[in-house]
GULO-192631 format. One record per residue (C-alpha): x, y, z. Coordinates in Angstrom, 3 decimals, padded with zeros to 6 digits. Example, Ala and Ser with C-alpha at 12.3 -4.5 7.8 and 13.67 -1.06 7.14 Angstrom:
! residues 2
+----------+----------+----------+
|       xx |       yy |       zz |
+----------+----------+----------+
|  012.300 | -004.500 |  007.800 |
|  013.670 | -001.060 |  007.140 |
+----------+----------+----------+
This chain:
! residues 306
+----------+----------+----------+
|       xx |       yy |       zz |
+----------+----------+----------+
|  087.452 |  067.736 |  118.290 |
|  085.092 |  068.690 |  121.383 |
|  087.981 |  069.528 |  123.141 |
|  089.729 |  071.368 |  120.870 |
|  086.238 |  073.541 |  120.443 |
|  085.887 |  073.783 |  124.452 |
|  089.588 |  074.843 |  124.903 |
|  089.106 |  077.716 |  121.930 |
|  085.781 |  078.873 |  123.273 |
|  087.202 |  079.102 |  126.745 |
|  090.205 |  081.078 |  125.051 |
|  087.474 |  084.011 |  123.634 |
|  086.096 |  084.224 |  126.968 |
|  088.819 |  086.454 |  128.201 |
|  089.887 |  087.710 |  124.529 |
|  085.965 |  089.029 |  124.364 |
|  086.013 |  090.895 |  128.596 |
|  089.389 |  092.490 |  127.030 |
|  087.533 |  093.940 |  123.439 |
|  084.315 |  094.807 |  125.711 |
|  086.630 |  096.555 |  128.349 |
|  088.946 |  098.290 |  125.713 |
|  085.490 |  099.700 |  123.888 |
|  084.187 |  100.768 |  127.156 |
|  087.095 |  102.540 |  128.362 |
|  087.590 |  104.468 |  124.867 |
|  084.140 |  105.544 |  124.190 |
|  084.094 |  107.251 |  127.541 |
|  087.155 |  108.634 |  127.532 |
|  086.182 |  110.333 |  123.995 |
|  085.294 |  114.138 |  124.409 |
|  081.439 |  114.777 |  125.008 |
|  078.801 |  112.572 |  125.734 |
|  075.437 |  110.639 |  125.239 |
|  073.704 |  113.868 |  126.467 |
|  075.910 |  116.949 |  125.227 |
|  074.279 |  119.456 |  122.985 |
|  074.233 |  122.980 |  122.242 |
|  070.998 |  123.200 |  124.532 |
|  072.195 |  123.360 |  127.875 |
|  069.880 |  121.451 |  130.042 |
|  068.973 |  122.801 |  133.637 |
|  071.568 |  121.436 |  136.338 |
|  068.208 |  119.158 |  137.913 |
|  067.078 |  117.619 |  134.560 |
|  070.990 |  117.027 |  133.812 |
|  070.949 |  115.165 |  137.281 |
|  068.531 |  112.608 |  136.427 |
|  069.034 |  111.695 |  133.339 |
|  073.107 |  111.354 |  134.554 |
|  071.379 |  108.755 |  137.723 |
|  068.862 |  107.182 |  135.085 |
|  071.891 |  105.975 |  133.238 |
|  073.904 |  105.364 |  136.085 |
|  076.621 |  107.819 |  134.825 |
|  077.126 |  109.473 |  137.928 |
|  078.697 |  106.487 |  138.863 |
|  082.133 |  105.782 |  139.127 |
|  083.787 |  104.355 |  135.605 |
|  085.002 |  101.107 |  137.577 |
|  081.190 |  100.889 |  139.201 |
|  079.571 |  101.829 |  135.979 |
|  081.388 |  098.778 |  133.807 |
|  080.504 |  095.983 |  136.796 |
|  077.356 |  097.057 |  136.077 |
|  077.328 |  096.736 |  132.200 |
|  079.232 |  093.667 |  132.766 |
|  076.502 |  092.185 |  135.060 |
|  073.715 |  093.303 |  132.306 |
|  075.388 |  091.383 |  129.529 |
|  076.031 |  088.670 |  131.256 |
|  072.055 |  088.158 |  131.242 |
|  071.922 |  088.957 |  126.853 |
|  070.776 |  092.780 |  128.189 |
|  072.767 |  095.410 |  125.891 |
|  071.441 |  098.179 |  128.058 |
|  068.730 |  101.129 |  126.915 |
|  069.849 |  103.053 |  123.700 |
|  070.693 |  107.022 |  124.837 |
|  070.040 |  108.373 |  121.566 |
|  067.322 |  105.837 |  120.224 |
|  064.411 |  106.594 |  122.359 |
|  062.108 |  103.855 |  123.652 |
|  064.428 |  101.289 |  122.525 |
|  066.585 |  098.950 |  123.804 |
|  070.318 |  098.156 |  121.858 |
|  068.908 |  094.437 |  121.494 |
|  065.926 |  095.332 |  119.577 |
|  067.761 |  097.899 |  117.403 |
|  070.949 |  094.566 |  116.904 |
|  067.653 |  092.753 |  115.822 |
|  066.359 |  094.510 |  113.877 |
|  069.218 |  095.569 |  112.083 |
|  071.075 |  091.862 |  111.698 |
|  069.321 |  090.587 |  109.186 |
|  070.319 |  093.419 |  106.478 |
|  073.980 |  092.917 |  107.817 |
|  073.790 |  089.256 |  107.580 |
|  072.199 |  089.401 |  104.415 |
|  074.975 |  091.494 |  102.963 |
|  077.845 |  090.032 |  105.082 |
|  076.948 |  086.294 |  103.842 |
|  076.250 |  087.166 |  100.624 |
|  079.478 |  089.317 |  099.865 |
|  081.556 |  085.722 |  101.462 |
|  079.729 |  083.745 |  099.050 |
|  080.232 |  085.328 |  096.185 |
|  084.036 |  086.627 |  096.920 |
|  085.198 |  082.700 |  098.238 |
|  083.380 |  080.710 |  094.833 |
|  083.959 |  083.737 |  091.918 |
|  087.756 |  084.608 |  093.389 |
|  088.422 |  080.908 |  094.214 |
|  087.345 |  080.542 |  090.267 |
|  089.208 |  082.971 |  088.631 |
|  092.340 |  082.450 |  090.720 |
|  092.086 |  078.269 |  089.268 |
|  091.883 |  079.130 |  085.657 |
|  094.524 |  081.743 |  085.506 |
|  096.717 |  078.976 |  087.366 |
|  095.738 |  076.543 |  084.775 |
|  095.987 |  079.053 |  081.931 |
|  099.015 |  081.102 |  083.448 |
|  100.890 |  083.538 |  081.056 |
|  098.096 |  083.812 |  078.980 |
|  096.194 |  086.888 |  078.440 |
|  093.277 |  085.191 |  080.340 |
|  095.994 |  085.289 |  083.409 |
|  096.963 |  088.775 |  082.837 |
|  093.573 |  090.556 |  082.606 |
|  092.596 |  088.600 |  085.769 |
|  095.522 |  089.635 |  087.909 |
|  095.684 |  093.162 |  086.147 |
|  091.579 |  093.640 |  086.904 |
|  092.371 |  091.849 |  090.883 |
|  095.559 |  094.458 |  091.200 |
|  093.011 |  097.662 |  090.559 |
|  090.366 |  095.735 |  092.991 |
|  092.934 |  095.220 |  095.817 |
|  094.278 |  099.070 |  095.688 |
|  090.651 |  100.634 |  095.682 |
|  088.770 |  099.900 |  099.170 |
|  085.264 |  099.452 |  099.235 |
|  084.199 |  102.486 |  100.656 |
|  085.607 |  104.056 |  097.770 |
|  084.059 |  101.584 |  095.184 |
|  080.598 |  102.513 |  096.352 |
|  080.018 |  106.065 |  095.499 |
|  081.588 |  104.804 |  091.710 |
|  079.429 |  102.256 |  091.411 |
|  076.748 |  104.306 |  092.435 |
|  077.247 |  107.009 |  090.512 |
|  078.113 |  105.031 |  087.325 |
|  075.360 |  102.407 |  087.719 |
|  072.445 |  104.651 |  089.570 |
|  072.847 |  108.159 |  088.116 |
|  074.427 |  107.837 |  084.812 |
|  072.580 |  104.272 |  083.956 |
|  069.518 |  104.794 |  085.686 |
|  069.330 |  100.766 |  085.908 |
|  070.018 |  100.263 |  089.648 |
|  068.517 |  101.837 |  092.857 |
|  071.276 |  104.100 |  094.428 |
|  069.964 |  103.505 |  098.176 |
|  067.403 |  102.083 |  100.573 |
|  066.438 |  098.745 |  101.736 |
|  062.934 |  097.724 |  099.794 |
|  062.542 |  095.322 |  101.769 |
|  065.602 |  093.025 |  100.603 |
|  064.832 |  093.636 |  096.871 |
|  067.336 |  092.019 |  094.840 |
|  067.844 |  095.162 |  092.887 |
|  068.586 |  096.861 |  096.003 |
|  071.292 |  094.563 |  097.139 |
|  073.477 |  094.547 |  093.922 |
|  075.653 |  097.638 |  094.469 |
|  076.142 |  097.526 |  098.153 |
|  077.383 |  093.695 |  097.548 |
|  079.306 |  094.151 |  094.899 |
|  081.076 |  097.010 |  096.448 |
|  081.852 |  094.626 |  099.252 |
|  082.773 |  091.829 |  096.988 |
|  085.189 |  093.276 |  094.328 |
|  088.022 |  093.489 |  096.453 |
|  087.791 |  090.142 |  098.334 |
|  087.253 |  088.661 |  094.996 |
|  090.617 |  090.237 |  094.001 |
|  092.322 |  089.071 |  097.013 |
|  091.231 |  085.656 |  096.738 |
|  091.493 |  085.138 |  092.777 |
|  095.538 |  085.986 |  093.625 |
|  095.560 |  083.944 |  096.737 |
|  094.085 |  081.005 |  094.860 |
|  096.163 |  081.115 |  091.682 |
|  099.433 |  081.103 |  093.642 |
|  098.429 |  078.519 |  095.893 |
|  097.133 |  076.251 |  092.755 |
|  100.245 |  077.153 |  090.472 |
|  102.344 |  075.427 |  093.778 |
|  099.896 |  072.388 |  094.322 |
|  100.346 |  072.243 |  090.363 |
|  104.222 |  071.841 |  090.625 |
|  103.873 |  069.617 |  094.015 |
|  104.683 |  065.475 |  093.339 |
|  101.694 |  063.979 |  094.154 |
|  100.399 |  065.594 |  090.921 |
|  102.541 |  064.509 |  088.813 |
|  101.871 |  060.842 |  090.087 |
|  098.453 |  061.639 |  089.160 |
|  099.372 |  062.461 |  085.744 |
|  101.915 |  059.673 |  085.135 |
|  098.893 |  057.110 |  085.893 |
|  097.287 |  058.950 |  083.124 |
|  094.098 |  060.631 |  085.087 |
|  092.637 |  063.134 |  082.839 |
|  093.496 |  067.027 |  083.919 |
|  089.795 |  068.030 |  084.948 |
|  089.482 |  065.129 |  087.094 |
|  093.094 |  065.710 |  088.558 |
|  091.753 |  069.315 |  088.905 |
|  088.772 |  068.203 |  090.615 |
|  089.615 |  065.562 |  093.063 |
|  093.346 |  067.032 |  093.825 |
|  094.015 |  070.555 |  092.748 |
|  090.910 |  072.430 |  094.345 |
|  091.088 |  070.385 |  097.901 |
|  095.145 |  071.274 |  098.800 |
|  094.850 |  074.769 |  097.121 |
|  092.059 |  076.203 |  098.701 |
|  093.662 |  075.498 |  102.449 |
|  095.284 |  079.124 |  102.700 |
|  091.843 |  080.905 |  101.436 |
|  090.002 |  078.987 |  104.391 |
|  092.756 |  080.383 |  106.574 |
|  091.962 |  083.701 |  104.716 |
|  087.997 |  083.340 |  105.381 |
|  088.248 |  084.827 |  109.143 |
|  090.775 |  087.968 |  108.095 |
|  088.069 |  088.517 |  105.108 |
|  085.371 |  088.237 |  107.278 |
|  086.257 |  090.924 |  109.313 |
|  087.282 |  093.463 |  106.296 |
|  083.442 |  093.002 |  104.803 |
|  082.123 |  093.757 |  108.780 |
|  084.115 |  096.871 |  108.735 |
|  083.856 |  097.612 |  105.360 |
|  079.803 |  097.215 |  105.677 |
|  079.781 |  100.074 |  108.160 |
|  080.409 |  102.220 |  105.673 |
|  078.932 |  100.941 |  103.167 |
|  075.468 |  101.082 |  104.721 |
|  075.935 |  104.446 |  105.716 |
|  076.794 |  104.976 |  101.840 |
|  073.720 |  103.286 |  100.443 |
|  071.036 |  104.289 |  103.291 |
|  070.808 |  100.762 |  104.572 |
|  069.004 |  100.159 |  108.137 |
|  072.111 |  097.835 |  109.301 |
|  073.919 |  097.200 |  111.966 |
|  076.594 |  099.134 |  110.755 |
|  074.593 |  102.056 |  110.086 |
|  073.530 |  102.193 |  113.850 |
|  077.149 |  101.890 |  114.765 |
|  078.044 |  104.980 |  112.811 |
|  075.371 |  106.857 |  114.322 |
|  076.114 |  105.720 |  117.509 |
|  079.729 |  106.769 |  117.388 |
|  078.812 |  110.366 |  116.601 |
|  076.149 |  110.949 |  118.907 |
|  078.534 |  109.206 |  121.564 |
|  075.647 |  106.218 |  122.036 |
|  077.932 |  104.241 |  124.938 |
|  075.662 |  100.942 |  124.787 |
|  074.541 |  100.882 |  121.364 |
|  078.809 |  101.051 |  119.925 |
|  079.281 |  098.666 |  122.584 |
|  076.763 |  096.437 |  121.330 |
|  077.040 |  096.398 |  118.110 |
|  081.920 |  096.015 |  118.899 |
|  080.549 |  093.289 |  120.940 |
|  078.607 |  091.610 |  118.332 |
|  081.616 |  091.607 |  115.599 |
|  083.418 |  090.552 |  118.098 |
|  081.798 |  087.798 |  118.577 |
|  081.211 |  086.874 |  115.292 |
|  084.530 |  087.068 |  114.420 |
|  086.041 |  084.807 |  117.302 |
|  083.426 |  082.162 |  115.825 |
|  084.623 |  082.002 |  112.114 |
|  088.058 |  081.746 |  113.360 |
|  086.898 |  078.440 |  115.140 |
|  084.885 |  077.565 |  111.995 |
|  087.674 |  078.140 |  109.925 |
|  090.380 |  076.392 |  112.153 |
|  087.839 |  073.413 |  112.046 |
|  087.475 |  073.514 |  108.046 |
|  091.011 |  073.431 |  107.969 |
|  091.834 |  070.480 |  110.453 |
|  088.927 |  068.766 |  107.836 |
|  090.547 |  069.286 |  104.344 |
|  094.218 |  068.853 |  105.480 |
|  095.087 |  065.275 |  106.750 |
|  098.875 |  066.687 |  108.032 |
|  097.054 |  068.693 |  110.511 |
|  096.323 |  066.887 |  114.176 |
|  093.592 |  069.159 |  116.466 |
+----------+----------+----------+
């Protein structure tokens, strides 16, 4: 198992130089820059700001440089974010991402995981129909599209639920911007999971089960769950990443002070280090639930050797 972990980690090492050097590249390559408004700044002042960043450099000179810098933790000085630094603005925006990112994985891998066993147990019922009717309407409409609805629906007409801001992480707060993360991960999963349990249903080693006469719930339990949730742990890492991305926007929707938010920001105001930062952070994250999930997997499925 260590080695299996050291060979993957050593893998991401040049996977992660590639993302980092791909984001560089394209951000500056993008029309405008950090420092390009409708105020045109006298040629000196221009000058040093241009050396203060070291953007006068070279593009080959200037990445050595950012590479050197993060290979110390440093993210480099916002350009738009005065007096502050890309780590302290990651900081200080991770925990509202985390808190929504964790939360939105929780809730999509137990309720779809749920809803995708019973309408295998109760298929061609209407129980199965509603639920892959209701997961078919979730999987077509993307999240940054169920926002505004729930919103409006929920904030404006209903008056029950704040519409935006942070409050501190007040439960009422987080509803809509989770939900609008969850619903279509939840539908994604509830189908995943009911195909995969209808097939474990049909498999042999169930029907052994039931020939000894174990009762269904325990069969369920002990057999059913284990071998048919091995291609939603496989799924974890791909869903992962479509709540990171689809957080972006949903921040920006609900006037959360995330990560994503800042990313947003920081792609229209051309912010170099702070989009860097923040690519480099998903990155990241994402190259470790891939391990975590690979790991899971090797754990729940006997048949597969590290």
């Amino acid at each position: 198992m260590i080695k299996f972990i050291t060979k993957r980690l050593l893998i991401a090492i040049p996977t992660l130089l590639i993302i980092i050097a791909f984001g560089f590249i394209m951000m500056r390559v993008a029309p405008g820059g950090p420092f390009t408004n409708e105020r045109v700044l006298p040629p000196e002042i221009e000058r040093n700001i241009q050396e203060a960043y070291n953007l006068n450099k070279p593009l080959y000179e200037q990445f050595f440089i950012y590479i050197k810098n993060l290979s110390v933790g440093d993210f480099g000085p916002s350009f738009k974010y005065k007096d502050f630094t890309v780590n302290e603005l990651i900081i200080s925006g991770l925990p509202v991402s985390a808190t929504l990112g964790l939360s939105s994985i929780i809730i999509s891998l137990f309720l779809g995981s749920f809803l995708g066993i019973i309408a295998a147990v109760k298929r061609n019922t209407y129980f199965d129909y509603s639920v892959m009717s209701v997961s078919l309407v979730g999987i077509c409409v993307p999240s940054f599209v169920m926002a505004p609805i729930l919103s409006l629906f929920f904030g404006l007409y209903l008056g029950i639920l704040p519409t935006s801001g942070w409050n501190g992480g007040s439960i009422l707060n987080l509803i809509l911007p989770i939900t609008a993360l969850s619903l279509p991960q939840i539908a994604v999963i509830s189908r995943m999971m009911r195909a995969s349990t209808i097939e474990v249903l049909n498999s042999n080693f169930i029907r052994t089960a039931r020939s000894k006469g174990l009762k269904s719930s325990y069969i369920i339990r002990k057999h059913v769950i284990r071998a048919s949730i091995l291609p939603i742990i496989e799924y974890l890492a791909p869903a992962s990443a479509g709540l990171m991305t689809g957080s972006i926007i949903v921040e920006q929707i609900f006037g959360l002070p995330g990560i994503g938010r800042y990313f947003v920001v920081g792609a229209l105001q051309r912010d170099y280090t702070l989009v860097s930062g923040v690519m480099i952070l998903y990155a990241s994250l994402l190259i470790i639930l891939i391990l975590i999930t690979d790991i899971l997997r090797a754990y729940l499925d006997p048949r597969v050797k590290i």
